[in-house]
C-alpha positions as CSV (number, residue, x, y, z in Angstrom):
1,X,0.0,0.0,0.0
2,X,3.1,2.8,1.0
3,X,4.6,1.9,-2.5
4,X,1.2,2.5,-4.4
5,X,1.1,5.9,-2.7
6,X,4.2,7.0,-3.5
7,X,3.3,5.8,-6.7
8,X,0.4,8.0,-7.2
9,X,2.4,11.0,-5.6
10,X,4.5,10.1,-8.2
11,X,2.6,10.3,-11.0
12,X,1.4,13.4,-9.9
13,X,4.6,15.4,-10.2
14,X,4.7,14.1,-13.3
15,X,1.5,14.8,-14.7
16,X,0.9,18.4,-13.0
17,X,3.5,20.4,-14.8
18,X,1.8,19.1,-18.2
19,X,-2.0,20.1,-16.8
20,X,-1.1,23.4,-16.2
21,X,0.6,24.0,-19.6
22,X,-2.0,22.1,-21.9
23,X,-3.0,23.9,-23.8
24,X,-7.2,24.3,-24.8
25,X,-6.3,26.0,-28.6
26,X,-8.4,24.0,-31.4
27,X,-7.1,26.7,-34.1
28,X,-5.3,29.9,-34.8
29,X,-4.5,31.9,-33.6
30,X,-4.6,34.7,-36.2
31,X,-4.7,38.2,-36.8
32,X,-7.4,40.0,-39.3
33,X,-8.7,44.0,-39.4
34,X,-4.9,44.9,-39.1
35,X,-4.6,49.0,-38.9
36,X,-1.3,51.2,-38.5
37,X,-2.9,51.9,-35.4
38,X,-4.4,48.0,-34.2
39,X,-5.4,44.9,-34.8
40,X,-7.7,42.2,-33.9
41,X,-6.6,38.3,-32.7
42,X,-8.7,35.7,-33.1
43,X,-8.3,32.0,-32.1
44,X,-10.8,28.8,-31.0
45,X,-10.4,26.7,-28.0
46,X,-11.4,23.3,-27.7
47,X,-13.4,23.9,-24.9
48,X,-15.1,27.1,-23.4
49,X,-12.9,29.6,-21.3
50,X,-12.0,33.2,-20.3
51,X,-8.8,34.0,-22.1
52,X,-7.0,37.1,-22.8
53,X,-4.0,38.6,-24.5
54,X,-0.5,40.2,-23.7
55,X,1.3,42.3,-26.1
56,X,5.0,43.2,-25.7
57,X,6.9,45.5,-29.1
58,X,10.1,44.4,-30.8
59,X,12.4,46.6,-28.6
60,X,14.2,43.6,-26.9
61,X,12.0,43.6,-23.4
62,X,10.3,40.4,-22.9
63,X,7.2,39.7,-21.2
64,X,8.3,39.4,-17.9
65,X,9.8,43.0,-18.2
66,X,6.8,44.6,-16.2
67,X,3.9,44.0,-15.9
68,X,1.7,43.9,-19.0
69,X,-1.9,44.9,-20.1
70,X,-4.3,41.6,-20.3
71,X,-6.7,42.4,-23.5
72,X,-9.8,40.6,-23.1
73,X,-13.0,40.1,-25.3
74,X,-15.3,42.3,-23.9
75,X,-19.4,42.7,-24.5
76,X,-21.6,45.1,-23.0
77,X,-19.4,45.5,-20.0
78,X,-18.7,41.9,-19.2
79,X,-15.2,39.4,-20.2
80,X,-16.8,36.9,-22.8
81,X,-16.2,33.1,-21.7
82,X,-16.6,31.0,-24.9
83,X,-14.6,29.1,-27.8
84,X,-14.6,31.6,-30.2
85,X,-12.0,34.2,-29.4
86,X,-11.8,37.8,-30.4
87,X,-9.8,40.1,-29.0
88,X,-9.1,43.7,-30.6
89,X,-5.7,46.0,-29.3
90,X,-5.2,49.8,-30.3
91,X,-3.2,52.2,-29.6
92,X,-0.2,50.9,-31.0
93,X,2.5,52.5,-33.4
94,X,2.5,52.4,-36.9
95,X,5.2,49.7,-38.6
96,X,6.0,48.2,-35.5
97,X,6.4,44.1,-34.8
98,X,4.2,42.9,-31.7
99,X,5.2,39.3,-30.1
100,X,1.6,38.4,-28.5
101,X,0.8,35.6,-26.2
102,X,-2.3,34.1,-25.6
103,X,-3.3,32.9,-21.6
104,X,-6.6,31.4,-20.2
105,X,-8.6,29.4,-18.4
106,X,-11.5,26.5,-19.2
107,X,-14.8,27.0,-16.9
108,X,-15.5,23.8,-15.5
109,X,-18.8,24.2,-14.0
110,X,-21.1,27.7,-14.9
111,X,-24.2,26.0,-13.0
112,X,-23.8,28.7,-10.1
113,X,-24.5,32.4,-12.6
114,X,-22.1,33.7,-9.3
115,X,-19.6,31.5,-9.0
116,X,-18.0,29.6,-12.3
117,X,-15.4,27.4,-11.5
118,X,-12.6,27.7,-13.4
119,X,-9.9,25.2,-14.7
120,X,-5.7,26.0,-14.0
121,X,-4.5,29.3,-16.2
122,X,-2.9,27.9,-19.0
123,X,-0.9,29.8,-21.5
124,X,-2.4,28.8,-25.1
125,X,0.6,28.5,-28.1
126,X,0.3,26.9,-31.1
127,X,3.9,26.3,-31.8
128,X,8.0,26.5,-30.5
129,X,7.7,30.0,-31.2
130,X,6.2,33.2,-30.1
131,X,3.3,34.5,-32.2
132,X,4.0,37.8,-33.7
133,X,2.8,40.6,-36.5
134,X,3.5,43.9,-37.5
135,X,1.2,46.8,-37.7
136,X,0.5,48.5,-41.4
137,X,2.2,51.9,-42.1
138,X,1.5,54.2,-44.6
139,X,4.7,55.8,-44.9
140,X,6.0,52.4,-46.4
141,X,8.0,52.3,-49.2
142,X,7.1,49.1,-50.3
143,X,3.4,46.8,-50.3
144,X,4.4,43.0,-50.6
145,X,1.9,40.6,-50.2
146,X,0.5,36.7,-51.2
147,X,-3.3,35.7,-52.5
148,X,-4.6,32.8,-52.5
149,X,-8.5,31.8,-54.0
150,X,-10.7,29.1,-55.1
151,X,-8.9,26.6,-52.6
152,X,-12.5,25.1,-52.0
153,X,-11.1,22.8,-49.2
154,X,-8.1,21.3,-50.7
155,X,-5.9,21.5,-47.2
156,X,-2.8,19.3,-49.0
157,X,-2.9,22.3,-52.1
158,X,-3.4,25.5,-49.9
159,X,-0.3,24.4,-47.1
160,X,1.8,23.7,-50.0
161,X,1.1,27.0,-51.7
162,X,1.7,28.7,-48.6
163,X,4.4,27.2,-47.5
164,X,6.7,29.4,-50.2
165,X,5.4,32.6,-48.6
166,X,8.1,34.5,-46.9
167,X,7.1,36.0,-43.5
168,X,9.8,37.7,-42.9
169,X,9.5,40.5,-45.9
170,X,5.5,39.7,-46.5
171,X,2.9,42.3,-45.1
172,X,-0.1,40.1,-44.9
173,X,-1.6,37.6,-46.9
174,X,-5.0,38.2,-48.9
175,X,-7.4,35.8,-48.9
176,X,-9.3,36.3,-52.4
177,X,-13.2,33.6,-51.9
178,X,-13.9,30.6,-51.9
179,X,-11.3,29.2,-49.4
180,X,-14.0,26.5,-49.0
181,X,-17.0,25.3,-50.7
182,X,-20.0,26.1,-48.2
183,X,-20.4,26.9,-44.8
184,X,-22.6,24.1,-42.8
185,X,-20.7,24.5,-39.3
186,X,-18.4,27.0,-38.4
187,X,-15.5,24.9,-37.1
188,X,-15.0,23.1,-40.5
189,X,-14.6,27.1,-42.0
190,X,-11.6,27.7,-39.6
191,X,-10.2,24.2,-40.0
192,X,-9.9,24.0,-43.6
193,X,-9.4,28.2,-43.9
194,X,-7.0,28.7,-41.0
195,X,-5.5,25.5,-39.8
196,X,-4.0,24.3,-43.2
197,X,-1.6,27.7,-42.9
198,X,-1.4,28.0,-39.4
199,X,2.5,28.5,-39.1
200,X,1.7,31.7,-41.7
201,X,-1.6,32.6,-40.2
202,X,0.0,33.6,-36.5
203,X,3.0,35.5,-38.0
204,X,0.7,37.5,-40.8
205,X,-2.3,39.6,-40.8
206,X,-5.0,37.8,-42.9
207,X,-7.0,40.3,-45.1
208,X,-10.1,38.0,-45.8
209,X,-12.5,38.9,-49.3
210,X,-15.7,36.5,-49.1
211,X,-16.3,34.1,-52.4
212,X,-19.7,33.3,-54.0
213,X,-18.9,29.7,-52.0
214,X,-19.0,31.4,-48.8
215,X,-22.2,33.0,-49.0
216,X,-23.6,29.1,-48.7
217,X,-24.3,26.9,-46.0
218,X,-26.3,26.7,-42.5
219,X,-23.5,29.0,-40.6
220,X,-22.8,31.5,-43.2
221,X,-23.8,34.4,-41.2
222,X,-20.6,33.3,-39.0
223,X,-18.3,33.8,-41.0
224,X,-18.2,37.7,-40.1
225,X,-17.5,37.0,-36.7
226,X,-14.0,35.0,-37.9
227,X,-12.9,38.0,-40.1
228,X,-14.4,41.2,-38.7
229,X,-13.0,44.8,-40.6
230,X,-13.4,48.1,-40.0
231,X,-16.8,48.9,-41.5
232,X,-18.7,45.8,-39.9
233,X,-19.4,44.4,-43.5
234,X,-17.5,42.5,-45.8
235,X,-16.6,45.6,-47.9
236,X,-13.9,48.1,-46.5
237,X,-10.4,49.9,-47.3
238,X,-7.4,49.6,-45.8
239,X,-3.2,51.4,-46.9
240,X,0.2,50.0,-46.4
241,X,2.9,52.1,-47.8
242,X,1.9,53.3,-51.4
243,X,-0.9,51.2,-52.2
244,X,-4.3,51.9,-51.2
245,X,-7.2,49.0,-51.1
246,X,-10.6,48.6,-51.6
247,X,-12.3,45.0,-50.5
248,X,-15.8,44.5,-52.2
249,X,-18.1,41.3,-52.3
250,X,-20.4,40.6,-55.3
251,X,-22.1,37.8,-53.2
252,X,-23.6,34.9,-54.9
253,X,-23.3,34.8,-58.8
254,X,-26.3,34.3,-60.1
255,X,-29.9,36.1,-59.7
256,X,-31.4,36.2,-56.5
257,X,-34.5,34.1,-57.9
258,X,-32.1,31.6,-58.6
259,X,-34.2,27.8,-57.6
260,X,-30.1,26.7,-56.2
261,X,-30.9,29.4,-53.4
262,X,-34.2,28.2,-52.5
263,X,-35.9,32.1,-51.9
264,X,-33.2,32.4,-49.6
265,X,-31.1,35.1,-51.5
266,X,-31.3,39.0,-51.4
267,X,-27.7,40.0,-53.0
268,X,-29.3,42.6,-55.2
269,X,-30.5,44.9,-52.3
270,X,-26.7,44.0,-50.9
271,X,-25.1,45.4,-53.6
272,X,-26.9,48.3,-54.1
273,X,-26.2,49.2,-50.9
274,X,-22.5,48.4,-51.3
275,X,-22.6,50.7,-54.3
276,X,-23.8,53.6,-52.5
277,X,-20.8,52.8,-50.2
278,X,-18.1,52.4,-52.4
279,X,-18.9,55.8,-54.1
280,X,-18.2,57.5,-51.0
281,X,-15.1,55.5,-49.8
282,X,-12.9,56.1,-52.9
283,X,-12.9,59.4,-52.3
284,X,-11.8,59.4,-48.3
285,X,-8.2,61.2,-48.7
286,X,-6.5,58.3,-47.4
287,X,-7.4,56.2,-50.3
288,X,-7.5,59.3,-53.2
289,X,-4.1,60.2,-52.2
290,X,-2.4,57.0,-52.6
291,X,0.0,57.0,-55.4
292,X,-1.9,53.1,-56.1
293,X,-5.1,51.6,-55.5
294,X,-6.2,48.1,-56.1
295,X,-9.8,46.7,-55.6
296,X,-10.0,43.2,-54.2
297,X,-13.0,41.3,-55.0
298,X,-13.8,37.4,-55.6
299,X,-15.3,37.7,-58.3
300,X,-13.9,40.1,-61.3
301,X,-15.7,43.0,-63.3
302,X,-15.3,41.4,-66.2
303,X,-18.1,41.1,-69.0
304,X,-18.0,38.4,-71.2
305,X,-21.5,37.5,-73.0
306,X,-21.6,33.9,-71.0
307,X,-20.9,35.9,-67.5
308,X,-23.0,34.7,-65.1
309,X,-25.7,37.4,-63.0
310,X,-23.3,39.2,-60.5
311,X,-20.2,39.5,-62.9
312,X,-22.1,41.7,-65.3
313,X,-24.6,43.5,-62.7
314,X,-20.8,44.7,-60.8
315,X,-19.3,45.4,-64.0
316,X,-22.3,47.7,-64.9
317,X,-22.6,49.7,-61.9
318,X,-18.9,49.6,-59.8
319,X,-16.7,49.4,-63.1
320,X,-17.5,52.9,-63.6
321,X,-17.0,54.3,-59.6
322,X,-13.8,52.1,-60.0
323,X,-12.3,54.0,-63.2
324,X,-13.8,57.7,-61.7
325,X,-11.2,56.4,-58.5
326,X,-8.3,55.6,-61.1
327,X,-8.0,52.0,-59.7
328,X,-4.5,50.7,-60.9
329,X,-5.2,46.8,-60.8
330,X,-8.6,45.1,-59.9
331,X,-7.2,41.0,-57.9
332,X,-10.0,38.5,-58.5
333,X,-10.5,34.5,-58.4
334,X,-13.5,32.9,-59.1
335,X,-12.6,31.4,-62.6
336,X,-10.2,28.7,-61.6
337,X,-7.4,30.1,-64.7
338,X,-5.4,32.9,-65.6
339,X,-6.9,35.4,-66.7
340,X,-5.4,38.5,-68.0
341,X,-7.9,41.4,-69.0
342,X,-5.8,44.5,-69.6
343,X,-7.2,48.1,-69.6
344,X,-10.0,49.0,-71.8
345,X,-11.2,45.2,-72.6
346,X,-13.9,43.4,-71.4
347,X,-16.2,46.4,-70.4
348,X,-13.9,48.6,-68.4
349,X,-10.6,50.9,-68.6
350,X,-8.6,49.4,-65.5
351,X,-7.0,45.7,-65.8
352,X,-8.1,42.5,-63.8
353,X,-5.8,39.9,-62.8
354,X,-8.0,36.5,-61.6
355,X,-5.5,34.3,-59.8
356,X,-5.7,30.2,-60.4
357,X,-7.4,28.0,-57.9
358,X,-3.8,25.9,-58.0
359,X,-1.0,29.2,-58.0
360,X,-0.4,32.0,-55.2
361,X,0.1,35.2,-56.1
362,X,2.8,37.3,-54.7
363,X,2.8,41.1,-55.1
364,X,5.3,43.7,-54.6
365,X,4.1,47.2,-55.1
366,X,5.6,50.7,-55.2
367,X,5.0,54.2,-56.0
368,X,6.3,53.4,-59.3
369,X,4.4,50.4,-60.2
370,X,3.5,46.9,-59.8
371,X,5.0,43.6,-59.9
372,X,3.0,40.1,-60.0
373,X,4.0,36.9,-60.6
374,X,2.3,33.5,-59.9
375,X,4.1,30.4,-58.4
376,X,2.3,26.9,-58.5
377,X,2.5,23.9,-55.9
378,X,5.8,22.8,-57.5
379,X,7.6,26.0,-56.9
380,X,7.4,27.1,-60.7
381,X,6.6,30.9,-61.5
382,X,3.6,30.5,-64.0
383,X,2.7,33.8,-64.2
384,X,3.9,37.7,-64.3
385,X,2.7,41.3,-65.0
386,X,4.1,44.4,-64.1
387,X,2.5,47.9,-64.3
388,X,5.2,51.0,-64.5
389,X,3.2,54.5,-63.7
């Protein structure tokens, strides 16, 4: 009996150390609605708890320096217990590389509304090294970035087009639709959108433009709460360095009376209400002054005579706002090829670039022009373009 004690004592040294630094993350973390001044972090835990966040800058303190503000999720005056995680940070400086680490707690029992019962503090990582991402700044000389579209759930494809992405000299990567195919329940969205390029996802800001695919499925009115922006819609701006963006989403592609959508759809009001938008946001100094601009969108403003609904209804009414902006380069996916529709063709006077389902995009831009090239899943450059203003 005194050696099956000690045993169990045993055992318990051993196992402790490991409780107390489990860790609860299911996926992420990763950073979206990225500002010179702020960002937001966003991760899901396997189980519900009270987490928060702790920021330190690139100046060579460390955590343990001082003591350091806990960020938590906040509602209506209250610290959010739950699985879904989303914690926004201001105040920060422009251009500047934040390490962030992620701590919390699983409630064990919430049957008492005044007393939950909480679980050990555990620090959450999803890897051997510290998370960390840099803030935008517009005095920049340089925009570099990596899109990837049409993905539609092919984990094996998307990690190994990711994988050539560069971290170190990449701003953020752009997420251009159609990551995946439809939206039944929210966790499969972040495991086949975030998880497959999780090593990426925690060292650069995601900015996320919703496909036609997205739009579909029993949780598709989640999907905001994964990748929230500035505006609290799926349409918004944002600058690093020269360049200047506008994200817009066509919705589904085809009419709203459409029998696939079962009397569910209303994209026409959507868009005319993104219209009225749009005409207004171009012309916000921050975007009018920058010496590019670029419009992200799924699917492109391109009018061929078999284009389905949305491609010619955006073509007809945001191809013209777009040219009145002087938009240098229009990113799209949707078509699953290369597609190279230069200035003046196809039914507007600004050129579209639609990115393969099977290539990544990287682009470096600067105030004197633009340079894209495409690299498949073998490492191959398939594709280039370069604009020189």
């Amino acid at each position: 009996m005194k050696n099956f004690r000690i045993l169990i004592l045993l055992s318990l040294f051993i196992i402790a150390p490991f409780a107390l630094n489990a860790s609860n993350l299911l996926y992420g973390p990763w950073v979206h609605n990225i500002s010179e001044h702020g960002f937001t972090i966003i991760w899901v835990t396997e189980k519900p708890s009270l987490d928060y966040v702790e920021i330190v800058p690139d100046d060579g303190s460390n955590f343990e320096t001082k003591v350091r503000r806990r960020y938590y999720e906040t509602k209506h005056g209250r610290r959010v217990i739950g699985r879904y995680h989303c914690v926004r940070i201001d105040s920060l400086s422009p251009g500047t590389r934040y390490y962030y680490r992620i701590v919390g707690k699983t409630i064990t029992d919430d049957s008492n509304p005044y007393r939950p019962v909480f679980g050990c503090i555990r620090k959450i990582t999803s890897g051997k090294r510290t998370p960390s991402v840099r803030t935008l700044n517009v005095s920049a000389d340089t925009c570099r970035f990596s899109m990837l579209n049409d993905i539609h759930s092919n984990d094996a494809r998307y990690t190994s087009l990711a994988s050539g992405i560069d971290t170190e000299k990449t701003d953020f990567i752009l997420l251009n639709g159609d990551i995946v195919s439809y939206v039944q329940n929210i966790d499969t969205l972040v495991k086949h959108t975030i998880a497959p390029i999780a090593v990426q996802a925690e060292q650069l800001p995601i900015i996320y433009a919703r496909g036609n695919h997205e739009c579909r499925g029993r949780d598709f009115n989640k999907v905001y709460e994964l990748f929230p922006t500035p505006t609290g819609q799926f349409w918004y701006t944002f600058r690093q360095g020269p360049a200047a963006f506008v994200v817009l989403d066509a919705g589904e592609d085809k009419p709203d009376n459409n029998h696939e959508y079962a009397g569910t759809a209303d994209y026409d009001s959507y868009r005319r209400k993104q219209t009225e938008w749009l005409a207004n946001a171009v012309k916000e100094p921050s975007f009018a002054s920058a010496p590019i601009k670029i419009c992200v969108i799924h699917v492109p403003t391109i009018k061929y005579k078999n284009s389905w609904y949305s491609q010619y209804w955006i073509t007809e009414h945001w191809a013209p706002i777009l040219e009145e902006a002087g938009i240098d380069l229009m990113l799209s996916g949707h078509h699953h090829k290369w597609i190279c529709s230069e200035a003046g063709q196809d039914g507007k006077d600004y050129p579209v670039l639609v990115n393969r389902h099977n290539e990544r995009m990287d682009v470096l831009i600067t105030a004197d022009g633009i340079d894209v090239k495409t690299y498949g899943v073998d490492g191959k450059n398939y594709n280039q373009w370069k604009l020189e203003k």
